[in-house]
N, C-alpha and C positions, 0 to 999 in steps of 0.2 A: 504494500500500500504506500503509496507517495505521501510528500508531507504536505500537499494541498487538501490529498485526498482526508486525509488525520484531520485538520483541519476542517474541512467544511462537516465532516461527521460532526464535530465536538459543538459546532455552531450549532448544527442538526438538532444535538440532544439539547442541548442548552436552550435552546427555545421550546421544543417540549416542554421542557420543566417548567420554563416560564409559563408557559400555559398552563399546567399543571394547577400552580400554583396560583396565578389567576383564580381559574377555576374553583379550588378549595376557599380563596380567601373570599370570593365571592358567596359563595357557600354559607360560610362562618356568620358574614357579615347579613345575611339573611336572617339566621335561627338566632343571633344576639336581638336584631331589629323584633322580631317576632315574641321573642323573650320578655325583652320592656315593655312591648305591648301587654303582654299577658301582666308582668307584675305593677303596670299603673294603672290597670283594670279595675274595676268594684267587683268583678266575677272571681277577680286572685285575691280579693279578702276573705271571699267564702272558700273558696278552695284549698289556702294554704292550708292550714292544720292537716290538711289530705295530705298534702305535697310531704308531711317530713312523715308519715307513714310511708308514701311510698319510697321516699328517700331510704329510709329503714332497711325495709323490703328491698331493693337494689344494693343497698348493702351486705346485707346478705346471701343474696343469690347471686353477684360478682362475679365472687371468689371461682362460685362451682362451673360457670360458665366460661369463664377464663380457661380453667381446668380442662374443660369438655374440646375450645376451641385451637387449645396452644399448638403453636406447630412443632412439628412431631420432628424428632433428632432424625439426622439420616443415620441409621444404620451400614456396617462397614459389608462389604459384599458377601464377605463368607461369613456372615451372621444372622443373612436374612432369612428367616421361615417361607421353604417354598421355595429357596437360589435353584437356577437355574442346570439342568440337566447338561452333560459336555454334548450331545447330541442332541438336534432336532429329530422331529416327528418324519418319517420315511413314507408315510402311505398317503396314496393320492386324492387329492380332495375326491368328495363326492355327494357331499351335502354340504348346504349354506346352512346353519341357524343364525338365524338374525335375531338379536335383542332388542327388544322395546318394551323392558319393563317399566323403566320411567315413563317415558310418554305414556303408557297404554295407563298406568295408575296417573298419571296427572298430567295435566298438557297445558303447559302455563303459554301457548303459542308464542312461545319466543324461537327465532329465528333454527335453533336446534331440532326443538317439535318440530318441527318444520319438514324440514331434512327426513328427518325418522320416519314422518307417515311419506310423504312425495316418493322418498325410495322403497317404502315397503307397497307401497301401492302399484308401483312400476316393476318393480320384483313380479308381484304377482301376476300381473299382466302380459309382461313378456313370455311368452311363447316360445321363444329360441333361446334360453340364458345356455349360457357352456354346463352352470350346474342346479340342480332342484334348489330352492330358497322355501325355509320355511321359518315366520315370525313366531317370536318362544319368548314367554317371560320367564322369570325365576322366582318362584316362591318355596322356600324351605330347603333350599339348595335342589330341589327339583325343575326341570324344564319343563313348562306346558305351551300346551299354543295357546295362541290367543283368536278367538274364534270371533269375536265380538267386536274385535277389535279391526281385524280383517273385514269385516265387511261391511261396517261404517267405511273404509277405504276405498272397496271394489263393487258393493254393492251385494246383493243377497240374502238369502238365511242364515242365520249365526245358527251355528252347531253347538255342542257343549265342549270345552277346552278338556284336552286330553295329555297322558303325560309323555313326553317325546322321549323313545329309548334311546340311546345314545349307540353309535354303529362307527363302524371301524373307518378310518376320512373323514370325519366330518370335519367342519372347521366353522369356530364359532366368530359369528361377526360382531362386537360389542358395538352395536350403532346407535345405542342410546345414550346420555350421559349417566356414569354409572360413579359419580366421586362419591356420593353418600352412601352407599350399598355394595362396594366393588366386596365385601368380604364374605358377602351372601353367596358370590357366585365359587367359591371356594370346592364346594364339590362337584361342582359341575366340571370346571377347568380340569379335575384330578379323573373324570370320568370319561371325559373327551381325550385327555393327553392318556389314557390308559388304551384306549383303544388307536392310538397312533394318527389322533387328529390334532389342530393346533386353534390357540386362540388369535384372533385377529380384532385390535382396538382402533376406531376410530378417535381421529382427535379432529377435533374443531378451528382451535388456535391455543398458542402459548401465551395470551393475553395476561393471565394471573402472574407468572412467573417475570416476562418482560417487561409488562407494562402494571405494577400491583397496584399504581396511584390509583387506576383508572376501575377498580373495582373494589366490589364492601370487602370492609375490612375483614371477614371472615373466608374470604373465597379465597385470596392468596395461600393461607397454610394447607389448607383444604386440599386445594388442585395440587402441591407440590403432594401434600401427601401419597394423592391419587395417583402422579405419573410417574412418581418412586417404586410403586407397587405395581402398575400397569407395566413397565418398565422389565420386570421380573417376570411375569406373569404372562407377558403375551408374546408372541413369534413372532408378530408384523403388527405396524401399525400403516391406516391408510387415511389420508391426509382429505380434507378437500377442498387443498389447490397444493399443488409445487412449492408456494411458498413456505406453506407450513410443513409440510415434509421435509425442506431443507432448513428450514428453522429448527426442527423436531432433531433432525439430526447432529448439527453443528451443535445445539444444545449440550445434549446426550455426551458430545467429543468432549467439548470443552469446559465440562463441570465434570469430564470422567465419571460416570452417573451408572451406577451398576446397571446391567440386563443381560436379556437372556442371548446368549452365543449366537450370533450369525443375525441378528437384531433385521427384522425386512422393514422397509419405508418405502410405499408406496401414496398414489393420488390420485384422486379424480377431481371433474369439478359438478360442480351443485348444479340443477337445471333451471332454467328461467320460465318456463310457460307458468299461470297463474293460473286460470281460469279457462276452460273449455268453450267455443262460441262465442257468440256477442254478449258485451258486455250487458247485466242485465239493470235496469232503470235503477238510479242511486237515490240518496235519500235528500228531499228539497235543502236541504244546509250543504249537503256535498254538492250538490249538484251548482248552487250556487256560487260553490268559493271557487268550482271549476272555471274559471272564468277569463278571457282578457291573458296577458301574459303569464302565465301562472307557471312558477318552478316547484316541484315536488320534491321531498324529502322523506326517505321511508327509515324507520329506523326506531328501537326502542331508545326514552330519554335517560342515556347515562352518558358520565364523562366523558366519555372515548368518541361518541359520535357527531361532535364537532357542533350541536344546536347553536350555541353561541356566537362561534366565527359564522352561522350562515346568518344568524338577527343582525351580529352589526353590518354584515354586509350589505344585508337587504336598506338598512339603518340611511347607510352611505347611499344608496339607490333612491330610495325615497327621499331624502335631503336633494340630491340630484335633481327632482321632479320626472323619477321615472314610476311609471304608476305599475309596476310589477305585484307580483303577489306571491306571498308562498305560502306552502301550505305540507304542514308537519303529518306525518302519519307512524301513531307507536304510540305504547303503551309507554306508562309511567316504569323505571327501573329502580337504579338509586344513584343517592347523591347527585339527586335534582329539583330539589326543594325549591331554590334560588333562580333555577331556571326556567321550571314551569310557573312559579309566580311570576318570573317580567312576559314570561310568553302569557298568560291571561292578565295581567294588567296593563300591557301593554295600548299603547294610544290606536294602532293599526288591528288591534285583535277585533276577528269579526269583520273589518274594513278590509285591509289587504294582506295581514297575518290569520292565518287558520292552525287547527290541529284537531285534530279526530284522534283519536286515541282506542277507538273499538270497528275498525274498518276489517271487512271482509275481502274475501277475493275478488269479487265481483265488482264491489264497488274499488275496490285498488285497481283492476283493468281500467274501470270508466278513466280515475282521474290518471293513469298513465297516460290514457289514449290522448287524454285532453292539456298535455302540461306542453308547455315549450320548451321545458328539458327535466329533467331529474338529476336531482342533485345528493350528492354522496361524502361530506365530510370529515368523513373519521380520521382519525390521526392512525388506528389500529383496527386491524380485523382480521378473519381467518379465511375470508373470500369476498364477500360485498356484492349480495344477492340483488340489491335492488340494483346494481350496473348491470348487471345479464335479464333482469327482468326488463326494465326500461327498454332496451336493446331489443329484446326480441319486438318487441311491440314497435320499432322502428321510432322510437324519441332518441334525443341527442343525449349525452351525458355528463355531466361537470363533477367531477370529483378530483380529492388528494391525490397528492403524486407520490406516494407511497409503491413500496413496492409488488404486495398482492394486488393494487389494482394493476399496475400495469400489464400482471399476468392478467386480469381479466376482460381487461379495459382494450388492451392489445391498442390498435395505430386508430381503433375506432370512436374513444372517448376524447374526452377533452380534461388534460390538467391544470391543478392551481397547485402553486406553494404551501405546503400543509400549514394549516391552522393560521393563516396569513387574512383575513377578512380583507383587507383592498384588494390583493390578486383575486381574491374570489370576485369581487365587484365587478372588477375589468371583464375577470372571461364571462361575467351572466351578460354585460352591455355586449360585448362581442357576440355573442350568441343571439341577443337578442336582436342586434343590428346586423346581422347575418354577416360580420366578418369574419367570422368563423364556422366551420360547416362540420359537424361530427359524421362520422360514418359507423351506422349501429350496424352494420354486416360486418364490419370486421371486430366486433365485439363476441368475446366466448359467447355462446347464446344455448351451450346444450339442453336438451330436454331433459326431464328426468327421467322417462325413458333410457336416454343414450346415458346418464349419469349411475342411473342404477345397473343397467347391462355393464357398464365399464367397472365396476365395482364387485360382479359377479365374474367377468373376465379377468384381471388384476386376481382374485385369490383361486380362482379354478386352473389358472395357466399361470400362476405363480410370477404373474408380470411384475415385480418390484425395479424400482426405480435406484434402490441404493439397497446397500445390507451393511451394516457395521459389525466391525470384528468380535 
């Protein structure tokens, strides 16, 4: 690496941080505002005496929560429960089991859920995979299908879930988030690797580990936990996108991070179709804010996904006398207190700021169809689904210049300066004044479909992309 290259990196982080920090102090500076409110209130007369019981009570149940949440020592390799066999599994796939017991017991639709049904649904459907796919939850260290669960996805009769024997190849795909329950699956893994099959984990992104500002303070120890043990535990992991599989690995190298011998890392990428046919009539407030130059934003509201660089931007825009609009779609996350009050108390909210927060498929096609571009801010992510959805639908795209977009984004989106609000400004005026012309066919645009097949081909024909020693 050159010493320019050294250099603009350090600039790189350095401004992140500054955003960071931004961002938290902004934060603070909220829940203090909100605080004085409460204690020069007549309501915090009556309620104090409450408050030092609960004070009490928080003092006490602290301690055990701290306990419950602390992150966990790494262990040295030859000490872990479960270290790793000197040989892999010899016998050739011949069953998929795919896991979705998270989503199948709760489905908080965030972008994961997501992933989980779109591929198990397209599992099903395909006709021609290289190998059988069948969806299995775990309860009590046993495999069942989930019957009920399949056909809210494909359509039909739900049967009664049954418990899946375990056969000699199979190989198990963890494609649900599994950090709070990975120790449930414990006999499963020993039942599978008994009969000469292997486990295969999907990762999402290493957001928790690289980027920990950007998430609640409980997920960071958590996730390291998880990829310590997954780490051990699994044969391949497959990624979805290139970027995180080579993140996933470089990792692994340069924190010397125990696992299992001949380690596979492979990837796909997520698919963009949304909704089947035309889009179906949206609801009079959507349909409204659809309107006039309208830029989209899909995304749930936490740190990482830039809401703020896009308000001041828009900020700058409308000081301009450009009569633009944008319009937010995502659910509430965390540590966004600060930022969904200036988005609703905002002068433009309702005017040329929106946000929907419980938007369906359906009505996410309409406002795709109708925006004059979609816009994508994150500073971090593990693929950036709304650039392949947008795309497909033939809208332009303005997002960070990071480097998973530009696996996705390919020569067909349009970049800005991460977390820069006036670059962002320029390229929305450029786009809108047509000095700039996106090209959404040369954006990744796969189907879930081609997404899920490529997931089934990758561990039936053993395609890995990398294997560490």
């Amino acid at each position: 690496m050159t010493e320019s290259e050294r250099e603009r990196r350090l600039e790189e982080r350095l401004r992140l941080l500054e955003h960071q920090l931004d961002y938290l102090r902004a934060e603070l500076l909220h829940l203090v505002h909100e605080r004085e409110k409460n204690v020069y209130s007549a309501a915090w007369l009556i309620f104090r005496p409450l408050r030092r019981v609960e004070a009490a009570l928080v003092d006490a149940v602290t301690p055990l929560l701290r306990g419950f949440f602390r992150k966990p020592a790494a262990p040295a390799a030859e000490t872990i429960v479960g270290a790793p066999p000197a040989t892999r599994a010899t016998t050739k796939p011949q069953r998929l089991l795919v896991d979705v017991t998270a989503t199948a017991q709760r489905d908080a639709g965030t972008g994961i859920q997501r992933v989980v049904k779109k591929i198990t649904q397209a599992l099903y459907r395909d006709e021609a995979l290289p190998i059988p796919a069948i969806a299995v939850r775990c309860e009590g260290g046993r495999l069942l299908t989930c019957e009920a669960f399949v056909a809210a996805l494909i359509g039909g009769p739900a049967g009664r879930d049954r418990e899946i024997e375990i056969e000699p190849g199979d190989r198990f795909f963890m494609l649900s988030d599994s950090w709070n329950a990975f120790e449930a699956f414990q006999p499963a893994f020993a039942r599978i690797r008994a009969g000469g099959g292997e486990i295969v984990t999907c990762i999402f992104d290493l957001i928790p580990v690289l980027h920990p500002h950007a998430c609640h303070e409980v997920t960071p120890p958590r996730y390291e936990a998880w990829l310590r043990r997954a780490l051990i535990e699994s044969d391949a992991f497959l990624a979805i996108s290139r970027t995180v599989a080579e993140e996933l690995a470089d990792f692994v190298e340069q924190n010397r991070l125990p696992h299992r011998p001949g380690l596979s890392i492979g990837w796909f990428h997520c698919g963009s179709d949304i909704a089947d046919g035309a889009p179906a009539a949206p609801r009079p407030e959507i349909a409204a804010a659809a309107t006039g130059a309208m830029v989209l934003s899909v995304g749930t509201v936490e740190p990482r996904k830039g809401h703020r660089v896009a308000l001041r931007a828009f900020e700058a825009l409308w000081r301009a006398g450009r009569d633009a609009r944008l319009v937010l779609v995502g659910r509430r996350g965390w540590f966004e207190e600060a930022i969904t009050a200036e988005i609703r108390g905002h002068a433009e909210f309702g005017r040329r700021l929106f946000w929907f927060d419980d938007v369906g498929d359906a009505e996410l096609a309409f406002l795709y169809d109708r925006s004059a571009a979609a816009l994508v801010p994150s500073y971090a992510e593990g693929f950036g689904l709304p650039i392949a959805e947008a795309a497909r639908r033939g809208r332009p795209v303005i997002c960070s210049d990071i480097p998973v977009f530009r696996e996705v984004g390919g020569a067909g989106a349009l970049y800005f300066r991460v977390n820069d609000p006036h670059a962002l400004a320029e390229r929305i005026i450029d786009v809108l004044d047509g000095r700039v012309i996106a090209d959404p066919s040369a954006v990744s645009r796969s189907s879930w479909a081609e997404a899920a097949h490529r997931v089934a081909q990758v561990i039936a024909t053993e395609d890995w992309s990398r294997k560490l020693p």
